[in-house]
DSSP file (Angstrom, degrees, kcal/mol; ACC not computed):
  #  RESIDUE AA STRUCTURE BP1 BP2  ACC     N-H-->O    O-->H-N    N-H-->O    O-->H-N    TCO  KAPPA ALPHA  PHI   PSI    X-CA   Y-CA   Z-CA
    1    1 A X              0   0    0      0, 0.0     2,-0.3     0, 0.0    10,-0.1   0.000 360.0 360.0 360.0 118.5  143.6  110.5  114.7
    2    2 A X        -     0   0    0      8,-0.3     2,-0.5     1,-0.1     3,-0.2  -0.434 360.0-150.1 -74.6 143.1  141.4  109.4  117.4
    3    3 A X        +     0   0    0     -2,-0.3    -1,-0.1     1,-0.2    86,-0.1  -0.250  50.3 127.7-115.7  60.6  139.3  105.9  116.1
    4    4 A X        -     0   0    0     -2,-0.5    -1,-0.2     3,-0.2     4,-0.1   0.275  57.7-132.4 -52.8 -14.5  136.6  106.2  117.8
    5    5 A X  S    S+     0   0    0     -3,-0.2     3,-0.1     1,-0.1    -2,-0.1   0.954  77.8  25.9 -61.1 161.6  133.5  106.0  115.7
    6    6 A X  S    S+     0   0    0      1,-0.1     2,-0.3     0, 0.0    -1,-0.1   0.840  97.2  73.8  47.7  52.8  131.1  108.4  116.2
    7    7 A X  S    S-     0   0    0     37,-0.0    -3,-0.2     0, 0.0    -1,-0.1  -0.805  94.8 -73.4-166.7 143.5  132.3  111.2  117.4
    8    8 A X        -     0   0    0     -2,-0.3     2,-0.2     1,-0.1    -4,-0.1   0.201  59.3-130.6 -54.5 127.9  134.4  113.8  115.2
    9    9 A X        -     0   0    0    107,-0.2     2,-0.3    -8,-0.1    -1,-0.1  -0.510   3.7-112.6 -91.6-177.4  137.7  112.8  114.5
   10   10 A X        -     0   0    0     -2,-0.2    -8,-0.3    -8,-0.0    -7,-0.1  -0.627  16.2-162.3  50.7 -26.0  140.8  113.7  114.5
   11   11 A X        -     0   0    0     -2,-0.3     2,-0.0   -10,-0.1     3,-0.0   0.010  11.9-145.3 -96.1 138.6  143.5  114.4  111.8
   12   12 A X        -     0   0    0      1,-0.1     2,-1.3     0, 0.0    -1,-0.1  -0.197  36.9 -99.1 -43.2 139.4  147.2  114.5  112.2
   13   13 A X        -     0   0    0      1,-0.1    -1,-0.1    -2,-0.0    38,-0.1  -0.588  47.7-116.1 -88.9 128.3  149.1  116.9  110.2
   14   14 A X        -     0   0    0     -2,-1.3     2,-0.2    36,-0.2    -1,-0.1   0.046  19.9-129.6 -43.0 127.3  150.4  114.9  107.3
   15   15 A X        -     0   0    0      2,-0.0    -1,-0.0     0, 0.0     0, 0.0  -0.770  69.0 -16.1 -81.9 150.3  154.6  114.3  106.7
   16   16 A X  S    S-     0   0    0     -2,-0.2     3,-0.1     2,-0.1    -2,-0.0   0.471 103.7 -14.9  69.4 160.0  155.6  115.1  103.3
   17   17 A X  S    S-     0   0    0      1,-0.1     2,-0.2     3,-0.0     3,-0.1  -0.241  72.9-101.3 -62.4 147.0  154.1  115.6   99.9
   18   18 A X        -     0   0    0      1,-0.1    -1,-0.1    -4,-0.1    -2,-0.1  -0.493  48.0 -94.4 -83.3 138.8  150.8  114.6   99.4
   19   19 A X        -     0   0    0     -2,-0.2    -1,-0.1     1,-0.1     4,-0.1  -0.118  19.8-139.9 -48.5 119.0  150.4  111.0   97.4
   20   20 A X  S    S+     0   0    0     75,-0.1    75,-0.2    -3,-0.1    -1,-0.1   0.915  85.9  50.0 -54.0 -48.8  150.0  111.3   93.9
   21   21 A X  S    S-     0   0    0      1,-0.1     2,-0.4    73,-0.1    -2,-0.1  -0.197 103.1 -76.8 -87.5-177.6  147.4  108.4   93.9
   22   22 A X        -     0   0    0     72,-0.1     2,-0.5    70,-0.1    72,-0.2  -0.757  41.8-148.4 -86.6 136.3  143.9  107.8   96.2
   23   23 A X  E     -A   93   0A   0     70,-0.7    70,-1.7    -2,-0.4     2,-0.3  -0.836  11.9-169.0 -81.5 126.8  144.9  106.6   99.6
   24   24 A X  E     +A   92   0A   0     -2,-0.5     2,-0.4    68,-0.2    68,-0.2  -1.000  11.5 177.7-146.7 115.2  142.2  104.4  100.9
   25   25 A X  E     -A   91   0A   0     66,-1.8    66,-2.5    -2,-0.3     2,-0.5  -0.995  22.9-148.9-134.9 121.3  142.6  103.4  105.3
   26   26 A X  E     +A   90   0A   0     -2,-0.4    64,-0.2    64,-0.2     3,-0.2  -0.874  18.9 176.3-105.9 140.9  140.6  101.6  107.1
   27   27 A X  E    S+     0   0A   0     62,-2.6     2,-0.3    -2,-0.5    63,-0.2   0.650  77.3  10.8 -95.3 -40.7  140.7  102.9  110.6
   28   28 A X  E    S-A   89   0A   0     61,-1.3    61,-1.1    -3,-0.1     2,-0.5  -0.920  74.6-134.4-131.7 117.3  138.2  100.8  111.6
   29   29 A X        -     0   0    0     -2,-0.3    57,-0.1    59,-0.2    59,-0.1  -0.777  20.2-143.8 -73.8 109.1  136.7   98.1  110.2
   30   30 A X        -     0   0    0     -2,-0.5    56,-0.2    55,-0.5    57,-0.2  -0.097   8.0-155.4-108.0 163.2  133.1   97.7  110.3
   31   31 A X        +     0   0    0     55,-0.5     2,-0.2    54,-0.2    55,-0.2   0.299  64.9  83.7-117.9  -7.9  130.6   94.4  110.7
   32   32 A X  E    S-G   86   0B   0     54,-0.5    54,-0.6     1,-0.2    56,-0.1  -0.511  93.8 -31.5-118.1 159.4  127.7   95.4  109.1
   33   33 A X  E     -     0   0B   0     52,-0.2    53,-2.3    -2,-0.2     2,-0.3   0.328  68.8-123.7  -8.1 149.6  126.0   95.7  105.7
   34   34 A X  E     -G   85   0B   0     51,-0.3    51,-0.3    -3,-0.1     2,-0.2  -0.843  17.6-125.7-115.6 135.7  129.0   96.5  102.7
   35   35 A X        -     0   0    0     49,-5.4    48,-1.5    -2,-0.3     2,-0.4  -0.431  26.1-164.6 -84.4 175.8  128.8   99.3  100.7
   36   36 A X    >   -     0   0    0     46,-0.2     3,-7.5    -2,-0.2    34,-0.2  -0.991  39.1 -98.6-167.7 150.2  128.9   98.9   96.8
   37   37 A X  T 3  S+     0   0    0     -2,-0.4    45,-0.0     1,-0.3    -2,-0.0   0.656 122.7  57.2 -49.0 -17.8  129.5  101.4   93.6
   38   38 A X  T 3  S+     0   0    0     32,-0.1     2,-0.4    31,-0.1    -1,-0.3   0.461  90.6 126.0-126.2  -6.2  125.5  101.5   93.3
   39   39 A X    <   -     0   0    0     -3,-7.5    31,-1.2    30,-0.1    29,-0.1  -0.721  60.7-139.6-110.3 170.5  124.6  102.8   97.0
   40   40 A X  B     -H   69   0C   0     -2,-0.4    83,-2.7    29,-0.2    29,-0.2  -0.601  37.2-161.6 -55.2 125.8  122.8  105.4   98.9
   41   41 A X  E     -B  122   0A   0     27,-1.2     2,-0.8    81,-0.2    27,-0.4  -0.946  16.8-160.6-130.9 126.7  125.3  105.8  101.3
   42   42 A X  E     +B  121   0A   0     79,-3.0    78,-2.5    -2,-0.2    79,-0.5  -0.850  36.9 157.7-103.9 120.8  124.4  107.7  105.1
   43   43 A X  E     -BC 119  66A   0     23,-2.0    23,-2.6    -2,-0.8     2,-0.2  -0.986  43.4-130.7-151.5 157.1  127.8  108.8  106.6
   44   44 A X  E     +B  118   0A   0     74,-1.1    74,-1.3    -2,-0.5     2,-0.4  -0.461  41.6 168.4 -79.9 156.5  129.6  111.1  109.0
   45   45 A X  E     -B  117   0A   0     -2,-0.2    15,-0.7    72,-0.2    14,-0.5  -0.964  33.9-160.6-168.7 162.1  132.6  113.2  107.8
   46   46 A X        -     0   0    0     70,-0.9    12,-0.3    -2,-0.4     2,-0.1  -0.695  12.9-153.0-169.9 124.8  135.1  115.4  107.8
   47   47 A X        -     0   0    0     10,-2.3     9,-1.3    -2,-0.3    10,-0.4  -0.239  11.2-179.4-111.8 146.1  137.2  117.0  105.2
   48   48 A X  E     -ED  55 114A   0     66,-1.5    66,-3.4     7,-0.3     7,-0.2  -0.994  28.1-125.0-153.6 130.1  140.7  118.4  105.7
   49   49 A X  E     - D   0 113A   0      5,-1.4     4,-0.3    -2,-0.4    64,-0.2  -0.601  27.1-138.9 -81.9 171.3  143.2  120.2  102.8
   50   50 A X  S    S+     0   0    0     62,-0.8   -36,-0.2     3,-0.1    -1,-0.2   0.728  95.7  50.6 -72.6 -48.3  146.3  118.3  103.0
   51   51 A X  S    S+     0   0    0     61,-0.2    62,-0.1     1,-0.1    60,-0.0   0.886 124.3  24.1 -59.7 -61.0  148.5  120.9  102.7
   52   52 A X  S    S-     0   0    0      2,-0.1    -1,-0.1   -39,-0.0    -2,-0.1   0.607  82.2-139.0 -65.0 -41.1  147.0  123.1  105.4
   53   53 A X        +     0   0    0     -4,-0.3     2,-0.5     1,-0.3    -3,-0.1   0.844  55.9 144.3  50.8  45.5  145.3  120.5  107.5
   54   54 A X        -     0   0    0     -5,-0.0    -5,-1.4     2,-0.0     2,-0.4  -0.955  54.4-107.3-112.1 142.8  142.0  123.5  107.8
   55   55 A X  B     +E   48   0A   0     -2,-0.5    -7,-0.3    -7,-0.2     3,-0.1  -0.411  39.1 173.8 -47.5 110.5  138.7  122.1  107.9
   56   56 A X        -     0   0    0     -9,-1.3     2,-0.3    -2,-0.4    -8,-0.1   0.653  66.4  -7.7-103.8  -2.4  136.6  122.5  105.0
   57   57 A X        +     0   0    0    -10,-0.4   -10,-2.3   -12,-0.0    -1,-0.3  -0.854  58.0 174.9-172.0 143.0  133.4  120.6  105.5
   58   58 A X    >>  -     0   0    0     -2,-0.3     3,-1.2   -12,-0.3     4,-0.9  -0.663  24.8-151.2-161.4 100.7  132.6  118.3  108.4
   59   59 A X  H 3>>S+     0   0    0    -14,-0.5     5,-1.3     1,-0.3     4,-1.2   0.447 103.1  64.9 -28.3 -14.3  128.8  116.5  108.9
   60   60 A X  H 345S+     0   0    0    -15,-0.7    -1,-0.3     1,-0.2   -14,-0.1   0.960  97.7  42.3 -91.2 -34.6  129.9  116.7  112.4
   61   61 A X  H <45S+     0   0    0     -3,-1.2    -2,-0.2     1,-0.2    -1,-0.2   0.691 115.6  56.1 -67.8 -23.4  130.1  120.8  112.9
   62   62 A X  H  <5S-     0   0    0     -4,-0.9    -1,-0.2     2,-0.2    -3,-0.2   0.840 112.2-132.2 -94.8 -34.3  126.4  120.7  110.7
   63   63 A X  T  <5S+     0   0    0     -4,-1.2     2,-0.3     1,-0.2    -3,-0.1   0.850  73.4  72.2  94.4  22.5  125.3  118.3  113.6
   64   64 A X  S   <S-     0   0    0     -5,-1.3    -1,-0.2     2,-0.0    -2,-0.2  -0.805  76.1-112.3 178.4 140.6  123.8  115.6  111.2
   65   65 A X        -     0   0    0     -2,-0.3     2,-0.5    -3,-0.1   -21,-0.2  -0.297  27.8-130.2 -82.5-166.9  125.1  112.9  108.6
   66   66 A X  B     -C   43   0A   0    -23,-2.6   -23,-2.0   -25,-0.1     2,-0.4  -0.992  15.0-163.9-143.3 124.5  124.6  113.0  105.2
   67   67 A X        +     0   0    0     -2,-0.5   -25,-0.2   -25,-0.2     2,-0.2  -0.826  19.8 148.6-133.0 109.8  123.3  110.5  102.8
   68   68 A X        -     0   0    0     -2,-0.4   -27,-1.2   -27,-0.4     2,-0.7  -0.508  55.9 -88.9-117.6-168.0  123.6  110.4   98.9
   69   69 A X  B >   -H   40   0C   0    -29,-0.2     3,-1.6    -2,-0.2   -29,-0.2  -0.894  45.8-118.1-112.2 137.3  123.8  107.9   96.4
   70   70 A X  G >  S+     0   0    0    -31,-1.2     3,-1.0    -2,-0.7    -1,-0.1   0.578 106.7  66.1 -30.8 -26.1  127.9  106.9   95.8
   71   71 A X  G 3  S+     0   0    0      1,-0.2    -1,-0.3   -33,-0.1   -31,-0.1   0.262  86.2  59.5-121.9  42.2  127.7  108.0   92.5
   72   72 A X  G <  S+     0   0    0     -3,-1.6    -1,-0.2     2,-0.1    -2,-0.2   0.011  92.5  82.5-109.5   8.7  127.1  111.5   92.8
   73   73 A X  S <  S-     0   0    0     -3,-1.0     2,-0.4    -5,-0.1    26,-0.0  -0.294  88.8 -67.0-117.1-151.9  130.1  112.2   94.5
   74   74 A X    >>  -     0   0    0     -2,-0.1     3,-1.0     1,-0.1     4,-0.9  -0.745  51.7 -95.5-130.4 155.0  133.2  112.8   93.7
   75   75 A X  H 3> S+     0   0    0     -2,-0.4     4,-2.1     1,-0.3     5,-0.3   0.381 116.5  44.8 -29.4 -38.2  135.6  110.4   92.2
   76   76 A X  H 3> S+     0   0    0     22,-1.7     4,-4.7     1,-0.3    -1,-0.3   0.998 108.6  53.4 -73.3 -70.2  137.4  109.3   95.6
   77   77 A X  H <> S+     0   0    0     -3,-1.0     4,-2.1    21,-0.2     5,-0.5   0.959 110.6  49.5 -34.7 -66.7  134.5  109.0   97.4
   78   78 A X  H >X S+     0   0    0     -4,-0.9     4,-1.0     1,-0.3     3,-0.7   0.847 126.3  33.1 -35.3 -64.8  133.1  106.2   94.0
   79   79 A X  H 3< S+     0   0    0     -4,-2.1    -1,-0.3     1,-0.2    -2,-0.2   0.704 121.5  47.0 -80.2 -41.3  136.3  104.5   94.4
   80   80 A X  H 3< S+     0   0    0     -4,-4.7    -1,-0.2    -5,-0.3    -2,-0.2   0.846 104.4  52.6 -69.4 -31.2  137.0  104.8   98.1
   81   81 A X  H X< S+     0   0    0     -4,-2.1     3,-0.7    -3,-0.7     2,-0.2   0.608  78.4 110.6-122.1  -7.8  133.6  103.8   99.9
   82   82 A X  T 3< S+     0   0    0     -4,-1.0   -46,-0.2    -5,-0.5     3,-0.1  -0.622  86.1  10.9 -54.4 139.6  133.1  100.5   98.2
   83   83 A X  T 3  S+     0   0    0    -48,-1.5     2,-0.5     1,-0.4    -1,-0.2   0.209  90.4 127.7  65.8   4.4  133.6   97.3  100.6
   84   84 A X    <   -     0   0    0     -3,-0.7   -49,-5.4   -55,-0.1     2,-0.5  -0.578  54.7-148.2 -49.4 122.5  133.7   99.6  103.4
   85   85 A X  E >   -G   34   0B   0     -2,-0.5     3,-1.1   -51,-0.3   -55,-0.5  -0.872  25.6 -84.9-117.5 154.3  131.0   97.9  105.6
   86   86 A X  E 3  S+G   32   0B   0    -53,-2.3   -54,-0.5   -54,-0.6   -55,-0.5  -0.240 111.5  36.9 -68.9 123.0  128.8   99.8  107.8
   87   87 A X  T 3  S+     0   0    0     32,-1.6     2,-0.2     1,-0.6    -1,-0.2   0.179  96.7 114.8 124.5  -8.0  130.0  100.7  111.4
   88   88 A X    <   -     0   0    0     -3,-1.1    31,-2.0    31,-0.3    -1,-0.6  -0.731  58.7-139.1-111.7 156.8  133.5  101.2  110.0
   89   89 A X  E     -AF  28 118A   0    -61,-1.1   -62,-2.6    -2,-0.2   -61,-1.3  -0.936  19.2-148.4-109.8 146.3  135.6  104.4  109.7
   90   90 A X  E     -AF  26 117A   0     27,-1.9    27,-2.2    -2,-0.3     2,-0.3  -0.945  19.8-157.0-104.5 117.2  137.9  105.7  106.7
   91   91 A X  E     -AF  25 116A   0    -66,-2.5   -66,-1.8    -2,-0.5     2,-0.3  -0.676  20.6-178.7 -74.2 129.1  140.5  107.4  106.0
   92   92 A X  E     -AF  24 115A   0     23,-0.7    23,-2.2    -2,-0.3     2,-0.4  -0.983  12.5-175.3-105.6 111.0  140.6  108.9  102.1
   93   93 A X  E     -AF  23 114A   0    -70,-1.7   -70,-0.7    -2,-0.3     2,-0.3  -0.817  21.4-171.3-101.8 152.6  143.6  110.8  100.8
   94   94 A X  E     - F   0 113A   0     19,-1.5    19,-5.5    -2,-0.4     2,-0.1  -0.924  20.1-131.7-173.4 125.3  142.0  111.8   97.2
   95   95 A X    >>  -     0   0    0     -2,-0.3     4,-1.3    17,-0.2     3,-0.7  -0.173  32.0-112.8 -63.7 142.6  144.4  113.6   94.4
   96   96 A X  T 34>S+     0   0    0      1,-0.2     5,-1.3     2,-0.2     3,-0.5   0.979 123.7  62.8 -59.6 -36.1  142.5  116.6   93.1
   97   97 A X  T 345S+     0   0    0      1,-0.2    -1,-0.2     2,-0.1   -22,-0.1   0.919 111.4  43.3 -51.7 -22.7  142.3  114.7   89.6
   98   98 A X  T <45S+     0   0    0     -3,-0.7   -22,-1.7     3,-0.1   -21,-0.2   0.449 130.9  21.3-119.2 -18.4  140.1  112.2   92.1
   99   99 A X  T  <5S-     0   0    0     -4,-1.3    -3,-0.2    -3,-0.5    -2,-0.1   0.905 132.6  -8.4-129.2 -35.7  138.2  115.1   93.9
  100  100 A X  T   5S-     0   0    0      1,-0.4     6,-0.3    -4,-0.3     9,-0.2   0.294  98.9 -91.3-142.4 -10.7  137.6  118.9   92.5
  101  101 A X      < -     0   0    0     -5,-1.3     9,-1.4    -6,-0.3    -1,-0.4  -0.604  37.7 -94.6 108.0 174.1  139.9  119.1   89.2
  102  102 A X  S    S+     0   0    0      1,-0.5     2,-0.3    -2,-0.2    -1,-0.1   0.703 104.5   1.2-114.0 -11.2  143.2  120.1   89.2
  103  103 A X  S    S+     0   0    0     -3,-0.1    -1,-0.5    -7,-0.1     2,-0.4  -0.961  86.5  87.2-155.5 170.9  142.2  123.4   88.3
  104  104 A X  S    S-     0   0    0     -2,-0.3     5,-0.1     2,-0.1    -3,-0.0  -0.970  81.1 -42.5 158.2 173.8  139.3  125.1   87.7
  105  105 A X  S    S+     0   0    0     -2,-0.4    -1,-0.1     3,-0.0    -4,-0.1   0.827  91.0 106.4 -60.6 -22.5  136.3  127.3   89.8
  106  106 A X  S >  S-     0   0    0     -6,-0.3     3,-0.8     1,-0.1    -2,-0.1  -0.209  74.6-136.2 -49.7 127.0  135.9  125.1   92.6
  107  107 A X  T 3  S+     0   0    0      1,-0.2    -1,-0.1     3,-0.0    -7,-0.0   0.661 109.8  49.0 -66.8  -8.7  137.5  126.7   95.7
  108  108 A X  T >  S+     0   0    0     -8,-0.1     3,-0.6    -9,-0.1    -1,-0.2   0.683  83.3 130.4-109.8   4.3  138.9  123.3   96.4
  109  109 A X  T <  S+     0   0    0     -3,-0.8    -7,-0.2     1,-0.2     3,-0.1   0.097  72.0  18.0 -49.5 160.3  140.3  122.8   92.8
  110  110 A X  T 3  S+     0   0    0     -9,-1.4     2,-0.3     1,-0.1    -1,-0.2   0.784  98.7 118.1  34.5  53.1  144.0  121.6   92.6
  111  111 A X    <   -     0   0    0     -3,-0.6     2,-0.3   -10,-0.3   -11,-0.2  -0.761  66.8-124.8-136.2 153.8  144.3  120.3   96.5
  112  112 A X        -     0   0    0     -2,-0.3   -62,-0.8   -17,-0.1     2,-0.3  -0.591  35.8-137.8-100.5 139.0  145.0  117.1   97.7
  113  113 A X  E     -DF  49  94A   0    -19,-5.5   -19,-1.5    -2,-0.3     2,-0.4  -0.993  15.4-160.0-144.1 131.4  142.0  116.3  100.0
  114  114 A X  E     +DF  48  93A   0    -66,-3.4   -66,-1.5    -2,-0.3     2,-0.3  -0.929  22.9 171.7-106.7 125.8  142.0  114.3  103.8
  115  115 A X  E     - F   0  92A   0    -23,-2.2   -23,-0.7    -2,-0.4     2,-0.3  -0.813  19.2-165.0-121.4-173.5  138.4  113.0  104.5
  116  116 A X  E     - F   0  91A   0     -2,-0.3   -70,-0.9   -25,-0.2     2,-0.3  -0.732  23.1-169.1-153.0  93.0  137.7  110.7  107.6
  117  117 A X  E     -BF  45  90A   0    -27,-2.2   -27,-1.9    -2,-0.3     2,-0.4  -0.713  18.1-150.8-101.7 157.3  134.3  109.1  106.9
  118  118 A X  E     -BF  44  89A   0    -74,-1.3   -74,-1.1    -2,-0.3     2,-0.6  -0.907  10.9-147.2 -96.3  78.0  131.8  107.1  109.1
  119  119 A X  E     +B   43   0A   0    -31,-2.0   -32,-1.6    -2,-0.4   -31,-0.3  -0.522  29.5 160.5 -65.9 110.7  129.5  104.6  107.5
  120  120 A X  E     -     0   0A   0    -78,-2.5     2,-0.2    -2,-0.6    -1,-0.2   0.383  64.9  -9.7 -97.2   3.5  126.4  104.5  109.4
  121  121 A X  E     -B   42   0A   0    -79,-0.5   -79,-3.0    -3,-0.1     2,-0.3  -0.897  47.3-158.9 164.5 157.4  124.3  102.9  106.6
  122  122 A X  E      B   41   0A   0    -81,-0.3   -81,-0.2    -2,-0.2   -89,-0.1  -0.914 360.0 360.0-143.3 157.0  123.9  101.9  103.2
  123  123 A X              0   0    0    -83,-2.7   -82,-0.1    -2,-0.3    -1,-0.1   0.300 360.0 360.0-150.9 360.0  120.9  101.2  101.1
C-alpha cells in the first residue's frame, strides 16, 4: 500500500481469511483536529472486497472527497474513524456484520470489506 496521503492508494492482496472482527491501521498518523463519534467527517477513500481485492467505490476515481456526519455510515466506519486525527490515513478491515449485513439486498452484503480512508477534515 503506498502511504502517501493524498493521492489514491494502494491495496495489497490480503493473505488468508478475512478477520472475523474490525481491523482498525493507522497508516499514517495525522496532527491535526481528532475525529469523534458525533462528526461531520470530509475524507478520501477507497473501498476494496477482501476476497477479490476489486474496487467498489473510491472518492478518488469520482475526483472529489466526501463528507458526512460519522453516524450515518456504516458500523466500521462509527467505530473506525474515531481518534483518527486529521491529515492521517486508515486502514479498515470491516466484517460484513460491521458493514452491509451478512446477508441481505445490498450488493455488498455478506463480504468482508478493505477501505483506506484519508481524513482531510472534521467538523
Amino acid at each position: 500500500m503506498t502511504e502517501t496521503p493524498m493521492t489514491k492508494p494502494e491495496i495489497e492482496f490480503p493473505d488468508g481469511p478475512a478477520p472475523a472482527e474490525l481491523q482498525i491501521v493507522d497508516v499514517v498518523e495525522g496532527s491535526g483536529e481528532e475525529a469523534l463519534a458525533s462528526s461531520t467527517v470530509d475524507v478520501h477513500y477507497l473501498g476494496v472486497e477482501y476476497d477479490s481485492g476489486e474496487e467498489f467505490d473510491s472518492s478518488w476515481s469520482r475526483g472529489e472527497s466526501i463528507n458526512f456526519p460519522l453516524r450515518a455510515l456504516i458500523q466500521g466506519w462509527q467505530v473506525g474513524i474515531p481518534g483518527m486525527k486529521v491529515g492521517g490515513r486508515r486502514k479498515l478491515i470491516v466484517p460484513p456484520a460491521q458493514a452491509y449485513g451478512t446477508s441481505g439486498g445490498h450488493p455488498l452484503s455478506g463480504k468482508t470489506l478493505i477501505f483506506v480512508i484519508d481524513l482531510l477534515g472534521v467538523s
